[in-house]
N, C-alpha and C positions, 0 to 999 in steps of 0.2 A: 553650263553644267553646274549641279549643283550637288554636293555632297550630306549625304545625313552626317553628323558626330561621329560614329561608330566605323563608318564605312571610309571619312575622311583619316580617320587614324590609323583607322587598319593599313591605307594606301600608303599613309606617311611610313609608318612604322616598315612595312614592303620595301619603299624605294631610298628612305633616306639610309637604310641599311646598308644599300648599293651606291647610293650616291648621295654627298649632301649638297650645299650650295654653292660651296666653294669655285667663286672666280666667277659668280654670275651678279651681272649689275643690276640690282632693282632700285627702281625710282617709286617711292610711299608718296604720293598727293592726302594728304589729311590737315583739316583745319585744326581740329582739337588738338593741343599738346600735348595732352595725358594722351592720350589713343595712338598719336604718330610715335610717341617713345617708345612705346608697350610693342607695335608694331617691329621698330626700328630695331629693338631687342632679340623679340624672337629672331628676325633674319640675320641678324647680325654672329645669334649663339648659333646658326646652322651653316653659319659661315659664309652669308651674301654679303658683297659689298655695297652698301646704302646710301642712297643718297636721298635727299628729303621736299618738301616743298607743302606750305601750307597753303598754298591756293593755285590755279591754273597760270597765273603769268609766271610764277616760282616755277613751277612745272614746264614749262617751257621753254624757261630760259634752260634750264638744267638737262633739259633736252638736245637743245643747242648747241650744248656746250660738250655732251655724251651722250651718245642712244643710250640708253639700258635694256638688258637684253629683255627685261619685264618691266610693265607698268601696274603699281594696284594703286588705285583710287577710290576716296570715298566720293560719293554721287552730292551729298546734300553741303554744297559748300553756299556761303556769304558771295554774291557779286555773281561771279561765272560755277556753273556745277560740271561737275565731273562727265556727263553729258555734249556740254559744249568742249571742254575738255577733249574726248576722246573724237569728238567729231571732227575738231580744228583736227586732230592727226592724223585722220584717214584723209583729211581732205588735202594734208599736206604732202599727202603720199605715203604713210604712216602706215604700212596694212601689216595686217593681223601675222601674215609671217614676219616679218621687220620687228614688230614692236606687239607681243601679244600685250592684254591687258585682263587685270581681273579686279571687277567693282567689288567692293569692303564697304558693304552701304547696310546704317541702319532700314533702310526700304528693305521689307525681306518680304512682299507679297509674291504669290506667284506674276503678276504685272509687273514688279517691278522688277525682277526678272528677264522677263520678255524686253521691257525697253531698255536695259543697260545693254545685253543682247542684239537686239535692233539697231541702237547708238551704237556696237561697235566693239563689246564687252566680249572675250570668249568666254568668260565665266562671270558668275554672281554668287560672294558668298555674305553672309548677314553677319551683324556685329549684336551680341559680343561674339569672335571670332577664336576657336580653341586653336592653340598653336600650331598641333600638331595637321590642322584639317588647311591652315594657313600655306604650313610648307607644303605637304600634299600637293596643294593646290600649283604652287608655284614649277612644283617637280613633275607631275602631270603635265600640264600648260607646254612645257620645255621640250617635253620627251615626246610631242608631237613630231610625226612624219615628215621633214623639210624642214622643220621650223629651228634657227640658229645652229645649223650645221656645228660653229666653232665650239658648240658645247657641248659633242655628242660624244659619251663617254669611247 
């Protein structure tokens, strides 16, 4: 699923009204330390509890250690990418209701799309990433039918 600007704010602006983050675990996969902070920020002011990982073994371990009830990843990492990332966790048993996910990848063609999608992604949103289309994103994802019963308002 992919959001224009305008429609991701309007959604934000809709549900964070109603509801913000509060008490929802997301785990940021980002190599870059400017972008995972930037990131960490905004969820952190919407009131998610955050935890971080600059590459897929970080990401795993912290996994391991806590589900979260969301995963966003950026796709284009050093070593292992966000791709093999979300694959090792569907294949761990990791499914889309358990652990949704949403790629934060400069890749913003419509292909690149499709393959985060394919790999395992319920959503694809493109960087640079406006906040407001960010949490959107995360609150949507949540408020799916089934998906983290413990968080349903």
């Amino acid at each position: 699923m992919r959001f224009t600007v305008t429609e991701g704010a309007t959604l934000a602006r809709d549900l964070t009204t109603e509801r913000s983050l509060r008490g929802v675990r997301v785990l940021v996969v980002e190599d870059l330390d400017d972008t995972r902070a930037l990131i960490l920020r905004v969820l952190t002011d919407a009131g998610a509890e955050v935890k971080e990982a600059a590459d897929v073994p970080g990401a795993l371990g912290e996994i391991a250690r806590e589900l979260p009830h969301i995963l966003i990843s950026d796709i284009g990492m050093p070593r292992s990418d966000g791709y093999q990332l979300i694959r090792k966790l569907r294949a761990q048993g990791h499914s889309a209701q358990r652990l949704p996910a949403i790629a934060l990848t400069a890749f913003v063609r419509t292909e690149d799309a499709s393959d985060a999608l394919e790999a395992g992604y319920q959503m694809h949103l493109g960087k640079p990433v406006n906040a407001d289309v960010l949490i959107a994103a995360v609150v949507n994802l949540l408020a799916v039918p089934g998906r983290r019963p413990e968080l349903a308002s």
